[in-house]
Structure formats: C-alpha cells, structure tokens
C-alpha positions as CSV (number, residue, x, y, z in Angstrom):
1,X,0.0,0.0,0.0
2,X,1.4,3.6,-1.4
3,X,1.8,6.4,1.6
4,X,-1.4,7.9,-0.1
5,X,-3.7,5.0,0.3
6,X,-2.2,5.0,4.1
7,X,-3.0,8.1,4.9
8,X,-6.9,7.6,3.3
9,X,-7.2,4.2,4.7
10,X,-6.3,6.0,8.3
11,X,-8.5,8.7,7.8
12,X,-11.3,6.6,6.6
13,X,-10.8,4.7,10.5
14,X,-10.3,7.8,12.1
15,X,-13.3,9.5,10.1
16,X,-15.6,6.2,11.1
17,X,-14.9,6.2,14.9
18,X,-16.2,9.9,15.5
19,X,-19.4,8.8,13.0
20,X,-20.0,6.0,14.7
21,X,-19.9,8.0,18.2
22,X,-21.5,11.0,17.0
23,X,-24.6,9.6,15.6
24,X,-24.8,5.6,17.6
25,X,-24.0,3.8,14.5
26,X,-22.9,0.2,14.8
27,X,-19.5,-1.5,14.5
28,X,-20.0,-2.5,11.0
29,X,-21.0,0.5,9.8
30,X,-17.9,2.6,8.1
31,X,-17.8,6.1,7.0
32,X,-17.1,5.6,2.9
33,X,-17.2,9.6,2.3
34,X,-16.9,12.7,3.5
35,X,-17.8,16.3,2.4
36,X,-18.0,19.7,4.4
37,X,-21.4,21.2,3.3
38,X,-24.3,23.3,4.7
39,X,-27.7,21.4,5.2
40,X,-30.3,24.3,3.7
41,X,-32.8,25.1,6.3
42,X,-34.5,28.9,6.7
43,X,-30.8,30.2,6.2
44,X,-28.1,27.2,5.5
45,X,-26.3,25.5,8.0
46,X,-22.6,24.8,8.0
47,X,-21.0,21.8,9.3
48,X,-20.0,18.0,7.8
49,X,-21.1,15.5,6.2
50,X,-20.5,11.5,6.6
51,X,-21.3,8.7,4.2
52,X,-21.9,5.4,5.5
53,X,-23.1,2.0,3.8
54,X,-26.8,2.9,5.0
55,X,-26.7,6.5,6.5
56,X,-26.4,10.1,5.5
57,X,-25.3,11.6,8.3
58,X,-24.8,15.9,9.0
59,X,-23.1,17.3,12.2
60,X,-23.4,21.2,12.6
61,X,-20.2,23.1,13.2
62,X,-22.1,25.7,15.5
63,X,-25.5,24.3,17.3
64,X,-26.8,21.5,17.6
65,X,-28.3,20.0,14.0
66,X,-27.4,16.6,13.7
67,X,-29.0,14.2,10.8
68,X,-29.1,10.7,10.6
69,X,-31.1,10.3,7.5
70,X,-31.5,6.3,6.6
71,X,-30.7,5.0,2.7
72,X,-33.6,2.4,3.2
73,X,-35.9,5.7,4.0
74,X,-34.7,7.6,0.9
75,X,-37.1,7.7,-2.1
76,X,-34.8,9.8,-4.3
77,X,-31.5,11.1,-4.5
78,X,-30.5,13.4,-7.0
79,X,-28.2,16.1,-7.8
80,X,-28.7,20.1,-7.7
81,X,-27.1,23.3,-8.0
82,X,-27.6,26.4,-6.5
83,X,-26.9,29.5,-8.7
84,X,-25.7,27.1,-10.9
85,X,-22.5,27.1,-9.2
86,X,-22.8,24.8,-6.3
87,X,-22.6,21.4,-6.2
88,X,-25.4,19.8,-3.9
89,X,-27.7,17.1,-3.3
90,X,-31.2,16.6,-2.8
91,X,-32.6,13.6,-0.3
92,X,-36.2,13.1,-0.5
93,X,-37.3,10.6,2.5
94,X,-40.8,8.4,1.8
95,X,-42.6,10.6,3.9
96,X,-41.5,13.2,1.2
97,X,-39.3,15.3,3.6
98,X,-36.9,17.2,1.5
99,X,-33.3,17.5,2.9
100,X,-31.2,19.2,0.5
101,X,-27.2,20.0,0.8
102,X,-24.5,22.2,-0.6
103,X,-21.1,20.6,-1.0
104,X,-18.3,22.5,-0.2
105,X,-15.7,20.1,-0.3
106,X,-14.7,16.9,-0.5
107,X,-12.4,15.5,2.3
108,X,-10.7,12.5,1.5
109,X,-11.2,10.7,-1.1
C-alpha cells in the first residue's frame, strides 16, 4: 500500500470512529465519504457530512443540527445546483421530507 492510500485508509478509520460515536451507529458501519457542506434550512447551516453504507449523516459546526437520514428511507437522490455554481444534493425521504445539501468540499477521497 502507497503512503497515499495510508493516509486515506487512516483517515477513513479515524473518520468512522467519530461517526460512529457521533450519531450511535454500529460497528460494521464505516464512514465511505466525506464532504463539508451546509444542510439548507431557513438560512443554510454549515457543518460535515458522513457517508456510510446505510446512512447520511450531517453534524453542525455551531448548534446543535445533527442528521441521521436512513438510505432504506430515501425515495430519491439526485443532484442540484444552487446559482448554478454549487454542487449539492437533494434527499427526498418516503414521507417526502426534502433534505437538501451544498457541497463545499470533499475530504478525503
């Protein structure tokens, strides 16, 4: 393995424990992704995103949103722009709650 794919492979297990404590996810669940983003409420709220095998999850930098939205819940997934600059995406749930999210950045891979 190439000092690159250490340092993702680390951060991917690092990335995984503070999912897995911040939003009770189970020991096989691993964090596959990563992105800072704002989750668009009234006015959009900053903070990161995690990717797991079954979970979107969003942690607020400043307050206290957290998200745990459930693939097995999600009716749609599908790309969006704001501004048509933005990268985002748009997670409507089967009780057609809309969730939408601005990508900043991508963290590691």
């Amino acid at each position: 393995m190439s000092s690159v794919e250490e340092k993702k492979a680390k951060k991917l297990t690092e990335l995984t424990a503070t999912a897995r404590r911040l939003f009770n996810l189970t020991a096989d669940e691993d964090c596959v992704q990563d992105y800072g983003c704002s989750f668009m409420k009234s006015l959009p709220v900053r903070g990161h995103m995690y990717i797991t095998q079954n979970f979107v999850c969003f942690q607020s930098s400043i307050g206290n949103t957290n998200l745990k939205l459930s693939f097995a819940k999600t009716a749609d997934i599908r790309r969006s722009k704001s501004v048509g600059i933005s990268k985002g995406i748009t997670l409507v749930l089967h009780d057609h709650e809309v969730n939408q999210f601005l990508l900043t950045h991508q963290r590691i891979l």
